[in-house]
N, C-alpha and C positions, 0 to 999 in steps of 0.2 A: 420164609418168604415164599409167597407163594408165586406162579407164574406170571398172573395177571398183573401182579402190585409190581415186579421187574418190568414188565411191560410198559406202564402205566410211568413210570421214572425216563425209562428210555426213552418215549414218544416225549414226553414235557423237556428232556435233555436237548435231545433234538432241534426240538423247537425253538428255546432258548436260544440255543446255539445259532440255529438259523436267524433268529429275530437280529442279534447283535450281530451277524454279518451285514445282512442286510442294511442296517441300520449304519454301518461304517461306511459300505457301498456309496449310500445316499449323499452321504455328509461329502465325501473323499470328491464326487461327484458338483455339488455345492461351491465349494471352496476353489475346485478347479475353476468354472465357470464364473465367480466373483473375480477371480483375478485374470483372468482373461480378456474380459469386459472393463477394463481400468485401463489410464493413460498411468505409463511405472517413470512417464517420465520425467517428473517435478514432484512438486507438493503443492498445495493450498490450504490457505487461513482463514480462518471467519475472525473478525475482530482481532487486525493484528496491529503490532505498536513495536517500533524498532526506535531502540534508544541510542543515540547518537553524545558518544563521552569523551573531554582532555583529555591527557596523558594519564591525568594522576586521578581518572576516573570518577570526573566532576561529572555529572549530567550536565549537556549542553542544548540539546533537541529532543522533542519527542516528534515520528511522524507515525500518526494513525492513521488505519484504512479499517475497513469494512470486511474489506476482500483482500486478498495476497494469493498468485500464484505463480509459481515459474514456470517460466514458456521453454519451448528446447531448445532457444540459442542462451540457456539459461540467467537470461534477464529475469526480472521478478514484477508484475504489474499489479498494479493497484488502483481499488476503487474506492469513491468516496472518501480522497485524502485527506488529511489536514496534519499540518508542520505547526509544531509553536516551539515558541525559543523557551530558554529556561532562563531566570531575573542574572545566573553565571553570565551567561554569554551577553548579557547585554543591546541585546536584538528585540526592539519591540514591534514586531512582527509576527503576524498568523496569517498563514497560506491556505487556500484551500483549493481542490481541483477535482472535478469526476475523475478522472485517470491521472496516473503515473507511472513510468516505467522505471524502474531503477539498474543503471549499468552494472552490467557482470563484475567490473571492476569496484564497483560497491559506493562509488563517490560523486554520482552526478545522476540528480533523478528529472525526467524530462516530462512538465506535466501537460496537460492537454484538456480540454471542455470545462467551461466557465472559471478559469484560473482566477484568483480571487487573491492579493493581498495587503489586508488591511493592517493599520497601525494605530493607536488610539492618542498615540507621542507622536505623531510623523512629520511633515515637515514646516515648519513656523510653529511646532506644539499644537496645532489642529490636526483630526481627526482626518487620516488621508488612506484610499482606497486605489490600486491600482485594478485595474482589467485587463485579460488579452486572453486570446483563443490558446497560446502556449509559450510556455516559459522553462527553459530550463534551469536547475538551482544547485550550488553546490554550497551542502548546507554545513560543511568543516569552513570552507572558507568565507560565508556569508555573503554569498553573491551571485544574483539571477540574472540571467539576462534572455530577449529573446530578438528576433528579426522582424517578429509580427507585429500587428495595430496595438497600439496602449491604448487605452483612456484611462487617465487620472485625474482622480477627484481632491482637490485640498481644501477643506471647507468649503467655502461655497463657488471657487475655481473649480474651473475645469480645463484640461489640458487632453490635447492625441497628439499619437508620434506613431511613427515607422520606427518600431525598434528599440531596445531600449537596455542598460546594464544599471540595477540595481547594485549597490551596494550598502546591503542591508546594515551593519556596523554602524557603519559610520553614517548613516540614514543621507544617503545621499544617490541621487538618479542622474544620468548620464541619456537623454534621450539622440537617439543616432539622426531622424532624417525626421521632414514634413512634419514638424511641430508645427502647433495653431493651437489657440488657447481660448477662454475667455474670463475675463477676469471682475469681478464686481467689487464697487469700493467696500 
């Protein structure tokens, strides 16, 4: 071997060597600054569904969102809800809401912007829609209630109240204060 061709190995060694340093450098660099630049303090979902089960691991509810993240008093908030019951639980009921937050405690979710819950069975067997700016629901025990304006529609009735406690089950409303109605034969 001649001197050149040892040379010639050594510089390309070298180099190598240098490139995969460097190149760990970069990455090592990289990764620091991605995690850096991150909140480490929840998680978030794109298209999430949390399924709500009896004892004996019947499905009872599905509530979908869009969005799912946990805030740091680790509540869980949700966009573009929707609740529906399963034919088990007997609740002919679908909710829908821009926002939800769901309690740390896991059992009471509080909705909020264009609350929406219709029933296609509701009450007299016609098709009934409630409204309100927010409602909260606990969806083990089938039962919303909120303090805010209702409007509900029963077929071609229409009803407002100050307030109001569904219970979904047994399809029966309890409106608290300043009902006024109208009602057509």
């Amino acid at each position: 071997m001649s001197a050149r061709y040892v040379l010639a190995v050594l510089v390309l060694s070298i180099a190598a060597i240098g490139s995969w340093y460097l190149t760990g450098v970069q990455r090592t660099q990289e990764v620091t600054q991605t995690i850096s630049d991150t909140d480490l303090g929840g998680f978030y979902l794109r298209t999430a569904r949390i399924l709500g089960t009896d004892d004996s691991g019947q499905l009872l509810y599905e509530i979908e969102a869009d969005f799912a993240q946990q805030t740091e008093n680790s509540e869980i908030e949700l966009q573009n809800v929707r609740i529906k019951y399963t034919s088990a639980a007997n609740v002919p009921w679908v909710i829908k809401s821009d926002l939800a937050t769901i309690s740390d405690s896991m059992s009471l979710l509080r909705l909020s912007g264009n609350v929406q819950a219709i029933s296609n069975e509701g009450f007299s067997g016609q098709e009934t829609e409630i409204r309100t700016p927010m409602l909260e629901i606990d969806p083990e025990s089938y039962q919303a209630e909120t303090d805010s304006r209702v409007q509900i529609r029963i077929g071609s009735r229409s009803l407002t109240a100050t307030g109001m406690l569904a219970l979904l089950q047994e399809n029966r409303l309890k409106l608290k204060s300043n009902v006024s109605g109208k009602f057509v034969p």
